[in-house]
C-alpha positions in Angstrom: 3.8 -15.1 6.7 7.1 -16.7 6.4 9.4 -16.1 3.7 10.1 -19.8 3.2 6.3 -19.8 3.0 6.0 -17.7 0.3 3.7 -19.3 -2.7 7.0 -19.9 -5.2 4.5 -20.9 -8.0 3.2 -17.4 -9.1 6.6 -16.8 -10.5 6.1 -19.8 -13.4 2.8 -18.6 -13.4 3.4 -14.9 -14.2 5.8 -16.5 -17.3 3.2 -18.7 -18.4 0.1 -16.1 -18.1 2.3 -13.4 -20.5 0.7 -10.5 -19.1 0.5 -7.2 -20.8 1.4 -4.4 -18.3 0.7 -0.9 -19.1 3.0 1.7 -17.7 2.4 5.0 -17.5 6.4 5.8 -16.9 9.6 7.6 -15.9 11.5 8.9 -19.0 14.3 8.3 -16.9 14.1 4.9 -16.7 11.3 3.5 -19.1 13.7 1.3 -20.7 14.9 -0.4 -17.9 11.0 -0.6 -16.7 10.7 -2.0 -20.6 13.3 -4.8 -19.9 12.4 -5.6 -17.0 9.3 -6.7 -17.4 10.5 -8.5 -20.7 12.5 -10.5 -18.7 10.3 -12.0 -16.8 7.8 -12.9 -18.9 5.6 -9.7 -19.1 4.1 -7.6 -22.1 4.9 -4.0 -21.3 3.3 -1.0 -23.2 3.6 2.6 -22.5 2.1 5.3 -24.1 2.3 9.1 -23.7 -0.9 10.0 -25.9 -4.4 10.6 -23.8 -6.4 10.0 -27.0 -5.2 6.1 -27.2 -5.9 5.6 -23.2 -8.7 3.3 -24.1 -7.2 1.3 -26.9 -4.1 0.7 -24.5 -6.1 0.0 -21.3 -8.4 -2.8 -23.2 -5.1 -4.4 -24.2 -3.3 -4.5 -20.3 -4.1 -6.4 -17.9 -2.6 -4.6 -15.0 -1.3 -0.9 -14.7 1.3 0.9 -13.5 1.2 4.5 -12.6 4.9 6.2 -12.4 5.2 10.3 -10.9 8.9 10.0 -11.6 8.9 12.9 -14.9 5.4 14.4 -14.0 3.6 17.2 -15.3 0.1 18.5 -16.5 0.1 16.8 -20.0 1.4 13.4 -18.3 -1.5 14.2 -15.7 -4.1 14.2 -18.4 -3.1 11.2 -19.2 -2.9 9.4 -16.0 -6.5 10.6 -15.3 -7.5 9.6 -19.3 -6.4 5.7 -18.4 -7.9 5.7 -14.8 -11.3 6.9 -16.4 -11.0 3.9 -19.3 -10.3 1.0 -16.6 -12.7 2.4 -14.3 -11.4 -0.3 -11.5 -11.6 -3.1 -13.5 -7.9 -3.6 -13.7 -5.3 -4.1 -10.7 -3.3 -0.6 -10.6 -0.2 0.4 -9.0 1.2 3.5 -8.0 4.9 4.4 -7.7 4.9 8.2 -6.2 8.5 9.0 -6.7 9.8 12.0 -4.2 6.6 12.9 -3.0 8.4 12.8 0.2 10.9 15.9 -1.7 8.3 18.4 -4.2 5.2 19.3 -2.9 3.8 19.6 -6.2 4.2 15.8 -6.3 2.5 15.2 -2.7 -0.5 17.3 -4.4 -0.8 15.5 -7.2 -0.5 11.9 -5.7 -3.0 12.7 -3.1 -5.3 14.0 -5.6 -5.2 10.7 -7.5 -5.4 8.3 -4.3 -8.6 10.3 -4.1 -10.3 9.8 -6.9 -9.3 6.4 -8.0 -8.7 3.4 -5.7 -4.7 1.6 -6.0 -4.3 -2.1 -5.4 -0.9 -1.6 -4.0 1.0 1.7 -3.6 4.8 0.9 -3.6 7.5 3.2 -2.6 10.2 3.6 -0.4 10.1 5.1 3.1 10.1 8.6 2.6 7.6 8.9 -0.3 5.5 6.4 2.0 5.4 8.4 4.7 4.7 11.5 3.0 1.9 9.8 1.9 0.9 8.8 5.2 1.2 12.0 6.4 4.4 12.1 8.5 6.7 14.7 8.1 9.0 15.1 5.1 12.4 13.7 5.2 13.4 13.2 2.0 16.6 14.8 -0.4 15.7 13.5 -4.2 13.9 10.9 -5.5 15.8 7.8 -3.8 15.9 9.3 -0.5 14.5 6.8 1.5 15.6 6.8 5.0 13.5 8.5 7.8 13.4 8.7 11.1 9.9 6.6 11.7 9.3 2.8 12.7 8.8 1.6 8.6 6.2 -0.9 10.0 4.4 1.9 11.3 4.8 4.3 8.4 3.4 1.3 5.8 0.5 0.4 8.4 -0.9 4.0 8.5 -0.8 4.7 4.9 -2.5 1.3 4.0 -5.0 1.9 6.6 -5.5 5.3 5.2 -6.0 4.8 1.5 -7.1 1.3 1.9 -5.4 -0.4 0.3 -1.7 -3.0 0.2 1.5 -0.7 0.5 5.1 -2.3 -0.2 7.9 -0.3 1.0 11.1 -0.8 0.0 14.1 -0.4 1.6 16.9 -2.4 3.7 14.0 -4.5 4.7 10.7 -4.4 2.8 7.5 -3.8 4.6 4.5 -5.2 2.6 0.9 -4.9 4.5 -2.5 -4.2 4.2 -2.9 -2.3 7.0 -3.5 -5.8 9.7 -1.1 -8.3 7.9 2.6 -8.0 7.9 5.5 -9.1 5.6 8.9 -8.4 6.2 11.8 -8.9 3.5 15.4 -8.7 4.7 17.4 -10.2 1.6 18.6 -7.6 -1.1 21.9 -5.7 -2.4 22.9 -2.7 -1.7 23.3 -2.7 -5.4 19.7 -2.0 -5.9 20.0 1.5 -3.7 22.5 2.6 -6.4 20.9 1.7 -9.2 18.7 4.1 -10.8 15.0 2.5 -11.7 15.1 0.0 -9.2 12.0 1.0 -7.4 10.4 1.6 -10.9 11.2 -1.5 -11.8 9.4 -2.8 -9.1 6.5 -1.1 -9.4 5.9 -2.5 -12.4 6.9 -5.9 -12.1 4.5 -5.8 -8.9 1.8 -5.1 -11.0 2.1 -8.0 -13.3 2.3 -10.6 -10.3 -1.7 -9.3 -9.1 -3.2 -10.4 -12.6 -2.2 -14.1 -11.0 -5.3 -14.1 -8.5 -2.9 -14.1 -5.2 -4.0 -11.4 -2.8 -2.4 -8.0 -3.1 0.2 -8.8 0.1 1.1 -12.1 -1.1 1.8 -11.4 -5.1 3.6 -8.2 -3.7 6.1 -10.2 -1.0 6.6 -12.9 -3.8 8.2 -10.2 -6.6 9.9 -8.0 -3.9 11.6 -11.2 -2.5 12.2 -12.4 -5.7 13.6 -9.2 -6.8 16.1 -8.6 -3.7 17.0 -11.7 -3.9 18.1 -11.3 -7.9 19.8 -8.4 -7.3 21.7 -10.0 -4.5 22.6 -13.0 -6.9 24.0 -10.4 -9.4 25.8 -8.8 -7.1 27.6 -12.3 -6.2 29.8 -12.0 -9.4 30.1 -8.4 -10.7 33.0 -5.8 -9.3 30.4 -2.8 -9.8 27.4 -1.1 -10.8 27.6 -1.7 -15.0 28.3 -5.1 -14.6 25.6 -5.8 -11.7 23.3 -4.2 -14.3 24.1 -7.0 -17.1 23.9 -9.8 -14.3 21.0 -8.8 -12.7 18.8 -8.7 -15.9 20.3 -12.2 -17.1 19.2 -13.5 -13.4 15.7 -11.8 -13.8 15.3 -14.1 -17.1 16.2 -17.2 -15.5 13.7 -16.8 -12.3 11.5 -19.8 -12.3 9.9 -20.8 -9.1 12.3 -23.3 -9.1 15.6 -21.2 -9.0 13.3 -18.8 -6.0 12.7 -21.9 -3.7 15.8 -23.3 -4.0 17.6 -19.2 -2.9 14.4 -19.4 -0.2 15.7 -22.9 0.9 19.5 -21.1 1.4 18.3 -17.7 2.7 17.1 -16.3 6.2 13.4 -17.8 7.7 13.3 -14.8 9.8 10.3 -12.8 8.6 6.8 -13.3 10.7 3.6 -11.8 10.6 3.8 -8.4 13.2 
């Protein structure tokens, strides 16, 4: 798949569809999650209370499932709104430094057992924790290791069976056959905290459009990259980027993508 290729339309179709996305979230960066989402044209709710799991999960139509702040009581819950969808919504799961705490690795392995993911998105070391390799992360946002990426996302979509997006300098987003590659992005959105949480979340809105997993999940994570780099055109650091990049997430239309497609790299091919 090309990136010039790309279907551009699920962008004014994710505005026009209003999705509500649940989020199960980092209290580190729930609001930017929250604003995120608002931004471009999604519902988001969050909730902290297992006994509402099934009045929140009836009113989503998508899911995200965050490990950034985890613990037991936040694991009840997880499980609480898994059990109420019972596969019937798209579900995404973000497993922050998995590639750092063990006590993460257990716990996102333990989940990707019992309950199937739509796409698992995360960057390379939490990936490849996941897919087994050895750890090389140092915190949440460590994300460089020393394995091909391609190769990293292939075996841990093949394992679980599902469409993994990894971010990074370039994003890898596969099934486990198919490839997409994403070069474009700021170096902006390494430094921000929430980035990849943003993401996550954002990626789950784009599957309630009917696109497959690897095509909703290259649209936003082009789209995204390609935001912050716009932000990044006219800010002198990381508080202003932040302003910018949320006023350029409200103005994405599939216009405004095609035509930063139309000026970007046509680079990316299927692997």
């Amino acid at each position: 798949m090309k990136i010039t290729n790309l279907p551009a339309h699920l962008i004014d179709q994710v505005r026009q569809k209003n999705p509500v996305v649940l989020t199960v979230a980092n209290d580190v960066t729930a609001g930017k999650v929250a604003d995120a989402l608002s931004a471009c044209g999604v519902s988001p709710i969050m909730s902290k209370a297992p006994e509402e799991a099934q009045a929140m999960v009836s009113l989503a139509d998508a899911i995200t499932i965050n490990l950034g702040t985890i613990n037991q009581s936040q694991l009840a819950l997880i499980r609480a709104i898994l059990d109420a969808n019972a596969g019937r919504r798209p579900v995404v799961l973000d497993p922050v430094a998995v590639g750092s705490a063990d006590y993460r690795l257990t716990i996102a392995n333990q989940l990707l057992s019992d309950y199937y993911f739509s796409v698992i998105r995360g960057n390379a070391s939490e990936i490849a924790a996941l897919a087994g390799f050895a750890p090389a992360g140092h915190g949440i946002d460590a994300g460089s290791i020393q394995y091909d990426p391609v190769l990293v996302a292939k075996q841990c979509a093949h394992h679980y069976h599902t469409c993994v997006l990894l971010t990074g300098r370039t994003d890898v987003v596969t099934d486990g056959q198919d490839v997409f590659l994403n070069p474009t992005g700021s170096s902006m959105l390494t430094v921000n905290v929430g980035s990849g949480d943003m993401l996550s979340s954002l990626t789950a809105a784009y599957l309630t459009v009917g696109e497959s997993p690897i095509t909703s999940s290259a649209v936003i994570a082009t789209a995204f990259s390609m935001t912050g780099a716009a932000a990044a055109q006219h800010t002198l650091g990381l508080g202003q980027w932040q302003t910018r990049f949320f006023d350029e997430l409200s103005q994405l239309t599939s216009e405004r993508f095609t035509a930063q497609l139309t000026h970007g790299k046509d680079d990316n091919n299927d692997q």
